[in-house]
N, CA, C and O atoms as a GROMACS GRO file, in nm:
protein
  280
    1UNK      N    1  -2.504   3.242   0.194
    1UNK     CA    2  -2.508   3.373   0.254
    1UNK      C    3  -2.549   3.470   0.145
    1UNK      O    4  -2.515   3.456   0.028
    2UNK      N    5  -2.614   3.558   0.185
    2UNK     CA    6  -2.665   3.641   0.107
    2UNK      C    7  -2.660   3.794   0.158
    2UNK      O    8  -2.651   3.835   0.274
    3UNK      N    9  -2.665   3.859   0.052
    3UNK     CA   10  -2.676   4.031   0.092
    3UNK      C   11  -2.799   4.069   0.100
    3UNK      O   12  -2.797   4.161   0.182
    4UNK      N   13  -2.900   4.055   0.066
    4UNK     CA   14  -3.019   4.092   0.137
    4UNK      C   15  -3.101   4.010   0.150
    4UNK      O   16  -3.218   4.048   0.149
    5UNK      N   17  -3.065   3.826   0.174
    5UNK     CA   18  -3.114   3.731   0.267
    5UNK      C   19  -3.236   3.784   0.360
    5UNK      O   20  -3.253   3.894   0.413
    6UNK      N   21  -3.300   3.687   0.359
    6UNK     CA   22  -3.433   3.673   0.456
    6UNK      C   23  -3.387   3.571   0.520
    6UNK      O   24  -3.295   3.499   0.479
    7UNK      N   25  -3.455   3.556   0.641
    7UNK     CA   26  -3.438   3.491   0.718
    7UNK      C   27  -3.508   3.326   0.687
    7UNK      O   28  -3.628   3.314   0.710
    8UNK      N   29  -3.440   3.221   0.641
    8UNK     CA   30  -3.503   3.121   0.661
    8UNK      C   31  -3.580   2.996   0.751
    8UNK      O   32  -3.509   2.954   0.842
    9UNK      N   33  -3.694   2.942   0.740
    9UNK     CA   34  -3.707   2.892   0.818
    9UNK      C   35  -3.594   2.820   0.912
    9UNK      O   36  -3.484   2.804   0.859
   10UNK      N   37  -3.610   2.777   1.040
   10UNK     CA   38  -3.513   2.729   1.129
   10UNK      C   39  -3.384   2.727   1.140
   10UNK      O   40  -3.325   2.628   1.185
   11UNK      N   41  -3.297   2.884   1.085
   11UNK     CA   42  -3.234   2.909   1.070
   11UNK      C   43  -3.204   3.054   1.167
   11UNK      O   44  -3.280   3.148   1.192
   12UNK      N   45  -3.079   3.035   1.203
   12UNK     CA   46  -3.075   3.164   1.243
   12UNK      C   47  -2.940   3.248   1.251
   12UNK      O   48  -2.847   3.181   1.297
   13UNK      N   49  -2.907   3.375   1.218
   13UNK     CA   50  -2.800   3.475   1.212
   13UNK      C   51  -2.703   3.458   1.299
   13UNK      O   52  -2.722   3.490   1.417
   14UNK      N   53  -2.568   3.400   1.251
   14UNK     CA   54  -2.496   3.421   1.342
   14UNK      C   55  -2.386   3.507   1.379
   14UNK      O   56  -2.336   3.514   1.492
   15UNK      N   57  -2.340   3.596   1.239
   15UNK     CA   58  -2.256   3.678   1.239
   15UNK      C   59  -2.316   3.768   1.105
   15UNK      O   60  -2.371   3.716   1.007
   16UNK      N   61  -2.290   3.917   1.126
   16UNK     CA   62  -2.296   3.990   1.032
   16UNK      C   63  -2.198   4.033   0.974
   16UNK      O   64  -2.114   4.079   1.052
   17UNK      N   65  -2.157   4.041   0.806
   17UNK     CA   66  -2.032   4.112   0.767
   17UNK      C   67  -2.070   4.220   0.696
   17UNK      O   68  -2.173   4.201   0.631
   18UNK      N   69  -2.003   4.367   0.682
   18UNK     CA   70  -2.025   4.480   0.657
   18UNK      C   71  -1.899   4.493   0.566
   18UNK      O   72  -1.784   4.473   0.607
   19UNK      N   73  -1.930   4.527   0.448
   19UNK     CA   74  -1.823   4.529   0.352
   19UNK      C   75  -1.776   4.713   0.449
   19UNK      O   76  -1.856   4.800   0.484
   20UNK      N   77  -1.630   4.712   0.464
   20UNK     CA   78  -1.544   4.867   0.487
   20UNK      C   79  -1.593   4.983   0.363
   20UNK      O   80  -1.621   5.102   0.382
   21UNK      N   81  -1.593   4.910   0.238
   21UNK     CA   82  -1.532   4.998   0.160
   21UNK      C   83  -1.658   4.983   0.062
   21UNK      O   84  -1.642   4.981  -0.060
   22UNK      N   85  -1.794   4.971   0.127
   22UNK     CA   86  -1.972   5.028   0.017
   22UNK      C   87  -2.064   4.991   0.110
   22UNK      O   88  -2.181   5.003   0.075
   23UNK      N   89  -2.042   4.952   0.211
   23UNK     CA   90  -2.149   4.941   0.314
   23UNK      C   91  -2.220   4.819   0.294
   23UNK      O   92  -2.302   4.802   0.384
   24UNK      N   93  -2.218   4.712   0.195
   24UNK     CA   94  -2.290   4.623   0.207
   24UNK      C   95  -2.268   4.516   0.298
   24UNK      O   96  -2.163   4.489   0.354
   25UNK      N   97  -2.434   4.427   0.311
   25UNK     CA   98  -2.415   4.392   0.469
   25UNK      C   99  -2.461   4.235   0.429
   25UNK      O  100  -2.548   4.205   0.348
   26UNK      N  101  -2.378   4.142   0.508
   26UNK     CA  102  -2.428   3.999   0.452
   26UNK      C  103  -2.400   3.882   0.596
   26UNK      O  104  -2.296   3.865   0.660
   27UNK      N  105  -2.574   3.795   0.616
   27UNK     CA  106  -2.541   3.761   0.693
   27UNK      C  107  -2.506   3.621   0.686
   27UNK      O  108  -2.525   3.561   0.580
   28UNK      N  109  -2.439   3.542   0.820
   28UNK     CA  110  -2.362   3.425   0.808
   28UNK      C  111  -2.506   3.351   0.886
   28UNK      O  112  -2.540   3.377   1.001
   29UNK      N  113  -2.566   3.270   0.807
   29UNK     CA  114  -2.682   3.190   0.864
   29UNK      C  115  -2.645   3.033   0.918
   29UNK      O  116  -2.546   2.974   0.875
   30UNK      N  117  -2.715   2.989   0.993
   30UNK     CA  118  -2.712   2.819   1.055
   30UNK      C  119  -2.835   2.778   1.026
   30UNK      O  120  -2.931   2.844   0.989
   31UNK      N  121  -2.824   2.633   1.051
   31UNK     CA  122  -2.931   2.542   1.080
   31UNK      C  123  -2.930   2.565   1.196
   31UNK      O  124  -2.823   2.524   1.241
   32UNK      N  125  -3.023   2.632   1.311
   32UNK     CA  126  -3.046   2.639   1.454
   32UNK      C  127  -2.994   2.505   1.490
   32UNK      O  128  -2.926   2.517   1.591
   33UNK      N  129  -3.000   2.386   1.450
   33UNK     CA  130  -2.935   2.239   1.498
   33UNK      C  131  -2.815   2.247   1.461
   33UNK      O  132  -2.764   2.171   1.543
   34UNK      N  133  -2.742   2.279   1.405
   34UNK     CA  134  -2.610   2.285   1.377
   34UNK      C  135  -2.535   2.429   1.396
   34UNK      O  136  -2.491   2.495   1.301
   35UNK      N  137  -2.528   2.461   1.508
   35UNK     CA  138  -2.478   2.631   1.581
   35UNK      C  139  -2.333   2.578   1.591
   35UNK      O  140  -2.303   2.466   1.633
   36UNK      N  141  -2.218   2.704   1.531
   36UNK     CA  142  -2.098   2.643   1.556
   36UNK      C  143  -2.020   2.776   1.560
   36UNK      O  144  -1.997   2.841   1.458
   37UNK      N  145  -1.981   2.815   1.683
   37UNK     CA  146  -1.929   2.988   1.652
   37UNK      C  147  -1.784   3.002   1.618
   37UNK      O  148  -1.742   3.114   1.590
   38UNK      N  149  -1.711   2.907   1.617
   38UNK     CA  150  -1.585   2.914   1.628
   38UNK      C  151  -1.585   2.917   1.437
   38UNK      O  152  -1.513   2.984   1.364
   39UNK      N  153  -1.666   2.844   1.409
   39UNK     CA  154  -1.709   2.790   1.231
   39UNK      C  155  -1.739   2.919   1.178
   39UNK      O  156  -1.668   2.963   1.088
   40UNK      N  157  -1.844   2.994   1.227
   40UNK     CA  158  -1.887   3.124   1.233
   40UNK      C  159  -1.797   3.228   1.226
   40UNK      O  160  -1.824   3.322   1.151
   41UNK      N  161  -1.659   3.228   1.311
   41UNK     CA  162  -1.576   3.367   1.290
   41UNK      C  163  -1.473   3.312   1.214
   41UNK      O  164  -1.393   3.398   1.180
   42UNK      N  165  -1.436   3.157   1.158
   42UNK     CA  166  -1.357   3.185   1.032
   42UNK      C  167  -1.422   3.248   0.919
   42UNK      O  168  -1.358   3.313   0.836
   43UNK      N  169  -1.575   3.230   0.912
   43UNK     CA  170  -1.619   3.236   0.785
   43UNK      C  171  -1.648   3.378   0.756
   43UNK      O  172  -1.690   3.422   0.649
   44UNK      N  173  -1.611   3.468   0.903
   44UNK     CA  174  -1.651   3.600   0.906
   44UNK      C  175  -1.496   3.652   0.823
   44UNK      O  176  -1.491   3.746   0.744
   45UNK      N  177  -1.408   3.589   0.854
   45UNK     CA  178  -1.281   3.653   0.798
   45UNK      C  179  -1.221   3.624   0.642
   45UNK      O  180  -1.123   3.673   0.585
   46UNK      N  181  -1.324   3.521   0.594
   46UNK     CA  182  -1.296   3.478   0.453
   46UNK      C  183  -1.410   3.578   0.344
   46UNK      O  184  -1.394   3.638   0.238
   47UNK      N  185  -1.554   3.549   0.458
   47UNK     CA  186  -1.590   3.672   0.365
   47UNK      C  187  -1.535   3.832   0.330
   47UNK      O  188  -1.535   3.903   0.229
   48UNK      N  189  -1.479   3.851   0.499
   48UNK     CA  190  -1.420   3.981   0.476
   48UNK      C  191  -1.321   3.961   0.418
   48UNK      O  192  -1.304   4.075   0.374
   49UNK      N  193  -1.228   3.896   0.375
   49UNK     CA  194  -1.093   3.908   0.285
   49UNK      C  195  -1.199   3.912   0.105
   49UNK      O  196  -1.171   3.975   0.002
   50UNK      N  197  -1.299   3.834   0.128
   50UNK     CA  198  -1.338   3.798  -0.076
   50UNK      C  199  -1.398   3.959  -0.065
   50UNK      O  200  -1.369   4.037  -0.156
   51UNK      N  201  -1.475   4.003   0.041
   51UNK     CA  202  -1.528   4.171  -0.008
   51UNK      C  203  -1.412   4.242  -0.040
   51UNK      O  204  -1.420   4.329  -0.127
   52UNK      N  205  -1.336   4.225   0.000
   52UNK     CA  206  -1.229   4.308  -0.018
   52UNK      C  207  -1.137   4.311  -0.188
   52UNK      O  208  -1.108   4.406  -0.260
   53UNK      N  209  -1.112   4.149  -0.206
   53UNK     CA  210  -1.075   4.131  -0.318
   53UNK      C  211  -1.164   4.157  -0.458
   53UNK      O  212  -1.127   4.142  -0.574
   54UNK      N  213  -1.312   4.209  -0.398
   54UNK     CA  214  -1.418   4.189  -0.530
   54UNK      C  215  -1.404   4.385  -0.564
   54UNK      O  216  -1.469   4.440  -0.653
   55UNK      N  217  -1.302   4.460  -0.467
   55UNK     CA  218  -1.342   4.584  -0.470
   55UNK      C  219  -1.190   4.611  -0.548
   55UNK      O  220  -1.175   4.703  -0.628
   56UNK      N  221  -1.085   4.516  -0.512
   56UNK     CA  222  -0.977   4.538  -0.571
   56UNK      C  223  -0.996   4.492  -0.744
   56UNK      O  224  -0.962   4.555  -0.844
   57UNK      N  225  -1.051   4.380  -0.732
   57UNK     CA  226  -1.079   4.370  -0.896
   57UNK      C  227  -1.189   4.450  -0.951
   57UNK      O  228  -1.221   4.431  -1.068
   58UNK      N  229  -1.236   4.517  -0.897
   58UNK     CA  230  -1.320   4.584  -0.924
   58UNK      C  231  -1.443   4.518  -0.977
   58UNK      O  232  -1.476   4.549  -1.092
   59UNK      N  233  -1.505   4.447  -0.921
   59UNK     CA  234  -1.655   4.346  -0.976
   59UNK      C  235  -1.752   4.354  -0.855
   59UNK      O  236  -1.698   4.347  -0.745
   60UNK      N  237  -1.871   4.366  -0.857
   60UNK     CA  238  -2.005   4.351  -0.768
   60UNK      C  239  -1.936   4.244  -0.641
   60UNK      O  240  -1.839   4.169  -0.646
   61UNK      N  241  -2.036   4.276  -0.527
   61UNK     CA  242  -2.035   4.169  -0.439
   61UNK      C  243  -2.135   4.066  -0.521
   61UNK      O  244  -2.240   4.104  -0.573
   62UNK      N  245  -2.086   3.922  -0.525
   62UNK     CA  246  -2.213   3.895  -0.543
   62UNK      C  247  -2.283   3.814  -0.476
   62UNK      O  248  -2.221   3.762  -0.384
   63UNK      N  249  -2.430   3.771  -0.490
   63UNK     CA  250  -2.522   3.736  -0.418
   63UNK      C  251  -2.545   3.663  -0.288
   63UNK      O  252  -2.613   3.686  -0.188
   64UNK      N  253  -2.437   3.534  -0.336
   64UNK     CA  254  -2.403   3.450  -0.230
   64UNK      C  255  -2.255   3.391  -0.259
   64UNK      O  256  -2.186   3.356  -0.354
   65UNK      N  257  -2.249   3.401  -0.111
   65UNK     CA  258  -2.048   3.357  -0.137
   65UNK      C  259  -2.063   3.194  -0.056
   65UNK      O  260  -2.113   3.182   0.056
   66UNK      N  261  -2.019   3.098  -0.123
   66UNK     CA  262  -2.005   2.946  -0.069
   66UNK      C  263  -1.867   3.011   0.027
   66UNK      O  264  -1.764   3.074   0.001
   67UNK      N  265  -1.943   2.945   0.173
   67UNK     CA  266  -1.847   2.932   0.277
   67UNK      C  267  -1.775   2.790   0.293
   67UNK      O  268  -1.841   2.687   0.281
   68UNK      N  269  -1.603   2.786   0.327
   68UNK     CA  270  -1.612   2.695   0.348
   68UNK      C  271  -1.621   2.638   0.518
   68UNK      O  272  -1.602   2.704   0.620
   69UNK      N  273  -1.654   2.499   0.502
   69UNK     CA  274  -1.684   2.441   0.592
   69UNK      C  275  -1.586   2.403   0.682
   69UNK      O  276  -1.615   2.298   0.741
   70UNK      N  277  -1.470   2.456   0.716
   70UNK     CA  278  -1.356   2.396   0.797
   70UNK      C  279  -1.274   2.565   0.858
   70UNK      O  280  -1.174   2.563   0.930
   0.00000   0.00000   0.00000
């Protein structure tokens, strides 16, 4: 996942996260063959908890955050 991600081939957006607290915006991508939404809104709530913790320690979002897979 990335913050200003392009869209990759055969891939497509499945959730957007909007940091609260600087506006940055990062999206949650798939393999169009592997669509999983339930997979999709944990990973919406782990990114939103790490934006949160990168503002409390005070450090950059950075580039790409490894989601996990469960």
């Amino acid at each position: 996942m990335r913050g200003t991600a392009e869209a990759l081939p055969n891939t497509t957006s499945m959730e957007t996260v909007v940091c609260g607290k600087c506006g940055q915006r990062f999206a949650i991508r798939y393999d169009v063959a592997a669509l999983n939404v339930e997979l999709a809104k944990r990973q919406v709530s782990f990114v939103t908890e790490q934006l949160v913790w990168d503002h409390i320690q005070e450090r950059k979002h950075p580039g790409t955050i490894e989601l996990p897979n469960v």
